[in-house]
Structure formats: C-alpha cells, structure tokens
C-alpha positions in Angstrom: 91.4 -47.5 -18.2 88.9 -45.2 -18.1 85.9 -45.3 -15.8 82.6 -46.6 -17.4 79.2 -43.5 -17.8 76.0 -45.0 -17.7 73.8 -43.4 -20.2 70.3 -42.1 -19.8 67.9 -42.9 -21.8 66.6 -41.0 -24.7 63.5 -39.7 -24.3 61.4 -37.1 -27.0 61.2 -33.6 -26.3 57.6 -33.4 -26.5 57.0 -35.7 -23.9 57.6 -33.3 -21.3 54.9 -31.2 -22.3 52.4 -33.9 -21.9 51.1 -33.1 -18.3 50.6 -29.2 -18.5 48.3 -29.7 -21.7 46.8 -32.6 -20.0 46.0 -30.2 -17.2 45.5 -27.2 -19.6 42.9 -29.5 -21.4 40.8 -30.9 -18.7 40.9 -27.0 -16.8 39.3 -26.5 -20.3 36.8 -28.9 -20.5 36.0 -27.7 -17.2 35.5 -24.4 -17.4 33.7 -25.0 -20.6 30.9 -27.4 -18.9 30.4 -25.0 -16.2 29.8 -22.4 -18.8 27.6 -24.5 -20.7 25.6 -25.4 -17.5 25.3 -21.7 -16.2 23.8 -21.2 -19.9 21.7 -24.0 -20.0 20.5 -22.8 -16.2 19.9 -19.3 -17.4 18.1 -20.3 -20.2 15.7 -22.5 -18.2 15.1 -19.6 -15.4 14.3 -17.0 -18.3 11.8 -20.0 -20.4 10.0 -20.2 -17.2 9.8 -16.6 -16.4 8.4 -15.9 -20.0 5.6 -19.1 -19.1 4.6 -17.4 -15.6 4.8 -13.8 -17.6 2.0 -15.3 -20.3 -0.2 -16.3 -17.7 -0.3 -13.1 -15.9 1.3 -10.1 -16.0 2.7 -9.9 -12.2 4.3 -13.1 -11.2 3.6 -14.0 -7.5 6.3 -15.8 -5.9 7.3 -17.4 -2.4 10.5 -17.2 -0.5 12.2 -19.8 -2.9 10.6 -18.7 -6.0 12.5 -15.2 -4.6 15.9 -16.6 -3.7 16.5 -18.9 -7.0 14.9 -16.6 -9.8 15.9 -13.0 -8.1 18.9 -13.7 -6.6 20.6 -16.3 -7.2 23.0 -15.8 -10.4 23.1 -16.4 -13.5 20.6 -13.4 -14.4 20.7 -11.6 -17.5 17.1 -9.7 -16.5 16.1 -7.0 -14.4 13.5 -8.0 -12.1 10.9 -5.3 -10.2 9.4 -6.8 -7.1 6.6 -5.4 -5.1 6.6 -6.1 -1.4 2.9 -5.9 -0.1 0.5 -7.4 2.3 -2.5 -8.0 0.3 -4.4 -10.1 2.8 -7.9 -9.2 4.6 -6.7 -9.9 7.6 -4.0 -7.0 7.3 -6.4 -4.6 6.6 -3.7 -2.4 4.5 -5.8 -0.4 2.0 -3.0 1.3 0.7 -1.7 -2.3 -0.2 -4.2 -2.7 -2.7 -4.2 0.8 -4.2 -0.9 0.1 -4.9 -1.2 -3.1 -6.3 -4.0 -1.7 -8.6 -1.1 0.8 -10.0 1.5 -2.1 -10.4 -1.1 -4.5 -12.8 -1.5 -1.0 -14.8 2.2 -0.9 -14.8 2.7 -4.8 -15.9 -0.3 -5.2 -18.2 0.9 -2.2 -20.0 4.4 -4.0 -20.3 3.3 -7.1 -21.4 1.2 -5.8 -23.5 3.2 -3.6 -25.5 5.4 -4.2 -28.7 8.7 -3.5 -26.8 8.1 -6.0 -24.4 11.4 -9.1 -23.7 12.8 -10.8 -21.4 14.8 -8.4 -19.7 12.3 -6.8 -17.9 9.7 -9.1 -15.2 7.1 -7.6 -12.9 6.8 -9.9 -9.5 5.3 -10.3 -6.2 5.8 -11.0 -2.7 2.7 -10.7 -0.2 3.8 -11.1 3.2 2.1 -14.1 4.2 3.7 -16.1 1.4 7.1 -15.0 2.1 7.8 -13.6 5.7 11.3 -14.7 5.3 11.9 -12.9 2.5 11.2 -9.6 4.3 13.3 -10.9 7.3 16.1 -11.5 4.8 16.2 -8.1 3.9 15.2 -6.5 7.2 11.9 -4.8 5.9 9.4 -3.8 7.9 7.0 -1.6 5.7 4.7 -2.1 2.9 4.0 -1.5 0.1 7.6 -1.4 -1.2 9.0 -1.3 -4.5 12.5 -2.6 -5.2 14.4 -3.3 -8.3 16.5 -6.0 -8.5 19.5 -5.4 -11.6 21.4 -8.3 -13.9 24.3 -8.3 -12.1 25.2 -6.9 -8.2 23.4 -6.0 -5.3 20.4 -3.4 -5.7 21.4 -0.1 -4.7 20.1 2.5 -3.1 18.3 3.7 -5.6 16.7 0.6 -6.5 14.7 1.1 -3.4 11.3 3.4 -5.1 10.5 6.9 -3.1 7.3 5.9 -2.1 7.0 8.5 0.5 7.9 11.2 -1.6 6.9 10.3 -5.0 3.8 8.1 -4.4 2.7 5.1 -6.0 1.4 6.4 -9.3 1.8 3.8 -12.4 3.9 6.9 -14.2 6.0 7.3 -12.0 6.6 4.1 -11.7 7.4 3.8 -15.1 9.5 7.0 -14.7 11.6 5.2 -12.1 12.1 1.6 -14.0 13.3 3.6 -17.2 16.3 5.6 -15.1 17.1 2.4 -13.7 16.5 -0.3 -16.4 16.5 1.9 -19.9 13.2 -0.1 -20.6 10.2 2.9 -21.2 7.0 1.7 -20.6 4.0 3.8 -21.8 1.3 3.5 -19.4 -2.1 2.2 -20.5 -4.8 3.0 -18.3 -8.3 0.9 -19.2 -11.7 3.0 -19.5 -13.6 3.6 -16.2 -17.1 4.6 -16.8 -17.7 4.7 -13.4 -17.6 8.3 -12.6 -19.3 9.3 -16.0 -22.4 6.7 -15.4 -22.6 8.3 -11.5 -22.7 11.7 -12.7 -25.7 10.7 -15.7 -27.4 8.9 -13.0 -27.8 12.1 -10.7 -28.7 14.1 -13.6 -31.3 12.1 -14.4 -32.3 11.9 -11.1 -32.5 15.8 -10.7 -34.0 16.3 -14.3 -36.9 13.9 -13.4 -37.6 15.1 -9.8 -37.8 18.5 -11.6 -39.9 17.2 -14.3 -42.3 15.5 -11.7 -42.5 18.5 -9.5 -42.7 21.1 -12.7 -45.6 22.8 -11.9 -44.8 22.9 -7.9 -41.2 24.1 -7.4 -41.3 25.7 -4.0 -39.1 22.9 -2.8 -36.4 24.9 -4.2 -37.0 27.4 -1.9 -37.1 25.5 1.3 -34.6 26.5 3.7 -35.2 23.9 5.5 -34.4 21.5 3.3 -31.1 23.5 2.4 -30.1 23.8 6.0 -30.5 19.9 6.2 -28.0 19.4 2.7 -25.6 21.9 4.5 -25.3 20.2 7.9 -24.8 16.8 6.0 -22.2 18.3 4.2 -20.6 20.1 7.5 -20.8 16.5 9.7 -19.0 15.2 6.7 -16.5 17.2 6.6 -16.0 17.9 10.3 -15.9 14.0 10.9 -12.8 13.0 8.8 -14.5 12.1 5.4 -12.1 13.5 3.3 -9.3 12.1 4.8 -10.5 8.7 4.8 -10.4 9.2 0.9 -7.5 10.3 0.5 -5.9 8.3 2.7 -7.7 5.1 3.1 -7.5 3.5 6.4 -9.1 0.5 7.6 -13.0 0.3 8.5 -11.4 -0.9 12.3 -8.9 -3.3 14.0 -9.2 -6.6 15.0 -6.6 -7.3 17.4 -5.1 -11.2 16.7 -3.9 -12.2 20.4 -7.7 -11.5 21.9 -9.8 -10.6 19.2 -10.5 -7.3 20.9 -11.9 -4.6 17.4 -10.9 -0.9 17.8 -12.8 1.8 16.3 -10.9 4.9 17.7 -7.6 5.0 17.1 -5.1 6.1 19.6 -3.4 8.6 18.0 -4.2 12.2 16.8 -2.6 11.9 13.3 -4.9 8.5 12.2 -8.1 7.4 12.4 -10.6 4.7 11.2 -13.7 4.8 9.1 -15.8 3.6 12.0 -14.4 6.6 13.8 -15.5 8.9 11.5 -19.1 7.8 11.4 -19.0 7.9 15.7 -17.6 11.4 15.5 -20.8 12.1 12.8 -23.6 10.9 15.2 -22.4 12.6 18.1 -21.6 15.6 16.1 -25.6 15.6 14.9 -26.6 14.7 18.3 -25.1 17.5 19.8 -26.6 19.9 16.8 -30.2 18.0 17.6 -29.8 19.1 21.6 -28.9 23.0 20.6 -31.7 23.0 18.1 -34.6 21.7 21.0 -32.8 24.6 23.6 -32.7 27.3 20.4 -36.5 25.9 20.3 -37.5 25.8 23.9 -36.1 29.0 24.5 -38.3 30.9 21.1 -41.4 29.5 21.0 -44.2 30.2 22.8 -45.8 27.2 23.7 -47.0 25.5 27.1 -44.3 25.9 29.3 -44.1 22.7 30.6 -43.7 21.0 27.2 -40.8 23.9 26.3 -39.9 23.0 29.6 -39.1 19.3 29.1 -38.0 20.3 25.5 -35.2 21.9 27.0 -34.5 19.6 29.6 -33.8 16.6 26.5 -31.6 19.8 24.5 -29.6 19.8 27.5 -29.3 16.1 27.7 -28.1 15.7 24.7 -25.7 18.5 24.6 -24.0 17.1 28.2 -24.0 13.8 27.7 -22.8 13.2 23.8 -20.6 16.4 24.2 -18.9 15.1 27.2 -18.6 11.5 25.0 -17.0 13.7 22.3 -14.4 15.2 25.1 -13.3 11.4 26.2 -12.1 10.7 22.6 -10.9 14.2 22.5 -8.8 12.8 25.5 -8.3 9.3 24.2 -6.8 10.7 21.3 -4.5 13.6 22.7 -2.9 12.2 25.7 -1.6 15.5 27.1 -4.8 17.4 27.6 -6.1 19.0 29.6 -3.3 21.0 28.2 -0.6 22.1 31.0 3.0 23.4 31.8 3.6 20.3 33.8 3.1 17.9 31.1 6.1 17.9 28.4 4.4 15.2 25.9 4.0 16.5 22.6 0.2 16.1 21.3 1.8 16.2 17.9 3.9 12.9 17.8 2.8 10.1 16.6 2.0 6.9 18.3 1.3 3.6 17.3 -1.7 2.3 19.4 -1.5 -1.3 19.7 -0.1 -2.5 16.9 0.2 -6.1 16.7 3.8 -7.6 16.3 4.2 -8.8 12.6 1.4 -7.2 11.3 0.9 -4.3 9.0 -0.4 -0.7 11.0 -0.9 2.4 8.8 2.0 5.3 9.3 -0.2 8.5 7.9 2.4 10.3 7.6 4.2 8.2 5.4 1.5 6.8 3.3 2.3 2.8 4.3 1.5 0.3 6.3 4.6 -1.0 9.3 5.5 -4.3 9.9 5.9 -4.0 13.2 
C-alpha cells in the first residue's frame, strides 16, 4: 500500500509579490513626501526672501537668519553676504565705505528689470552675529563672500578685497563670473562736489567784486606765504592719507576706557594725530620765524632779546615733543647696529581682543 503525501495548499502566484510592492509603495510614498516637503520648504525660504528683498535692498540677518536661509539646504539661490562691523563703537570707517558701495550694488539689483530670485544681497554686522564669524574662523572686515545653490563656497567665492578694492563695479564684475547674474551699476546724483565748487566761486567772484577798485590784496605775500604754509602743515601732517584711507578720529580702549590719539605704529595713524602733528608743526614754524625776526631787525635789544628767547622756546620744547612721537612711533630709533627691529613692520598697538583695528596695508579692519 502506498504511503499517504500530504498536499500543500494552493496558493496564487501573485501573492508572493505582495510584500516587495508593499515595500516598493510605501519607499514611494516616502520619498515622495520628503520631496514634496523639501519643495514646500524651499518655496517658503525663497517667499520670504522676496518679502525681506521688497523692504530693503540688503537683507540684515543674525546667526540663525544665516545658518537656515544660507546654509542650510534646500537652496535654489545664490546668496552674497557682506561681513562688516558697522557699529560706532568699532570705529571701522572702511566698514561703512564699503557698505555705501554694497547698497549701490543691491539697489541697482533690485531695481533693475532682470532682477529674480536667484540672486539676494545680505548682511552680517558683527555684533548681531559673532558666531557666525566664529563658525567660519574670520577675523577681518569688511568681507565679501558668495554663498552658491548647491556646495561649499570656494575659494573664489571669497572677494579680493585687498587687491581689487571694494568698488560697486567690481563688485558686480565679481558676482557675474560667479553667479552669471550682470548687474549694471546705478550710481544716484551727488551734487555735493558741484554745489562746493559754485559756492567758492561765488565766494571769490564777490570778494573780487567787493574789493574791485582795491586789489593789492592779490599781491600780498604775506597773505600767500600764510595759504602756502596751510597747505604745507596739511600735507606734512597726514591729511591726505586720512582721505584716502580713513582711519578713526581715536581709540577708546573698552577694558579701561583709556582714548589714544597716536597710534603706535609707523604705517597708521589717527585723525587726531594728524591735527597734533599740525600744531606742533606751526609752533615750531612760529619759534623760527621770532629767531629769523630777532636776529633782522633792528629794534631795542632787549625786546629782540626776549623775542628770541620765546623763538627758542618754542623751537626746543614742541620740537623735542615732536621727537617723543617720532620715538613713540619708531621703536628702533635712535637708529643703531645693536638694535635688529625693523622700523618698517607693522604693529598692532593695543588692539582690543574682538574688536575691529585697521590693517593699512590691507585696507580692513582685524578682528583680533
């Protein structure tokens, strides 16, 4: 007798295939929310970028405003951030000159008939978001950075300052090689110089008008020799490089409150310097002109005699403050074989920790 088989039950073919397009499906449905999110996300980043952009042209954000719309993904838009210290208290000049280019820069984007959403011009001031420059190890200012759709910036997302400058068109120049967005640069009317220059003619054309009939003013050589040593204690004192380069008026240390007016190094100075250097630099001119006078005219010679005696005053003493700043300033000198510093490197003189200290010869302020 043969031996009984038990027989399996019969089950359809397509049953088998239940559980991988179960799991096919839901991976679906998955990956299709997260999508949807991530859209719905972007979307909401972008609306608010375009709401901040309306309101003004440069859009000043914090240390979280930074992390979720400039780097956290998803972006679709290439975002330009200036890192500045705009505050008072920093004292960085070249800070706001720079800022004044970057609102050219923006307005002209904003304003302009190619302007989108792929392109948005933000801020972020030091004192708003310190940890933003600690995140990226930055310790200068002004600094320009361009942040892409998609990756890490690279290298040459960081702008040239130092060699290019901070110019509004070459700005532009920049964001275009690294975007493909052109900006034409608007720059709005300044009258200034034109209403300064109509106001000293006028002033000249009436003082001539006045004084038609009696111009021997004009041959005064006094008066010229006064115009030309204004002109001279100008230029000798540092005026022209405060103008070009800007520095602060002085420095106010924040630990004791102590304010600088010279500057301890011999490649920087501040405004207030340059107006100490003047007056001593016209005192010492006062005390050569009383012994030039004591010495020529032929007076009582006890009044030439105490006219020379105030020359020679004022030649020792203001020349010999003149020599201690000399000395302040260039730490080797008196000048000698034993001393190997080199007057020509530069120093920062204290320099608070965390606050901004101008670097003249790279044109920025250090966050030191």
């Amino acid at each position: 007798m043969a031996p009984s088989r038990r027989l399996a039950p019969h089950l359809p073919v397509g049953s088998s295939l239940l559980p991988p397009l179960l799991l096919l499906f839901l991976l679906c449905v998955q990956f299709g929310g997260g999508q949807k999110k991530k859209e719905n996300l972007l979307a909401e980043k972008v609306e608010q970028l375009m709401e901040w952009s309306s309101r003004r042209s440069v859009i000043r954000m914090n240390g979280d405003k930074f992390r979720r719309f400039v780097k956290a993904p998803p972006r679709n838009y290439s975002v330009i951030v200036m890192f500045t210290a705009l505050q008072p208290q920093r004292q960085c000049s070249v800070c706001r000159q720079a800022n004044e280019e970057y609102q050219v820069l923006a307005n002209s984007w904003r304003y302009s008939s190619a302007f989108s959403n792929k392109l948005f011009f933000t801020i972020v001031d030091y004192d708003e978001g310190a940890d933003v420059f600690q995140q990226l190890n930055m310790n200068s200012a002004p600094t320009f950075m361009h942040f892409p759709p998609k990756g890490k910036p690279r290298r040459a997302d960081t702008f040239d300052l130092q060699r290019i400058g901070f110019a509004a068109e070459q700005l532009a120049k920049w964001i275009a090689d690294r975007t493909d967005v052109h900006i034409r640069v608007f720059r709005p009317p300044n009258y200034s110089g034109t209403i300064a220059l109509a106001l000293l003619v006028s002033l000249v054309g009436g003082l001539l008008y006045l004084r038609r009939n009696n111009l021997e003013f004009i041959y005064n050589k006094t008066g010229w020799a006064m115009a030309a040593l204004c002109v001279v204690f100008a230029m000798t004192s540092g005026q022209m490089w405060n103008h070009i380069r800007g520095p602060p008026y002085a420095h106010k240390n924040p630990q004791n409150g102590q304010v600088s007016y010279i500057h301890g190094s011999s490649q920087a100075q501040f405004v207030a310097e340059s107006h100490i250097i003047l007056l001593l630099n016209a005192a010492i001119t006062m005390g050569m002109v009383l012994l030039n006078e004591a010495a020529t005219s032929k007076g009582d010679v006890g009044k030439r005699r105490i006219i020379c005696l105030v020359g020679l005053g004022l030649v020792v003493f203001f020349f010999s403050f003149l020599l201690s700043i000399f000395r302040s300033k260039y730490h080797g000198y008196p000048y000698s074989a034993q001393k190997s510093r080199s007057i020509t490197s530069f120093q920062l003189a204290n320099a608070p920790n965390g606050l901004p200290y101008f670097h003249p010869m790279k044109g920025m302020f250090l966050l030191l």
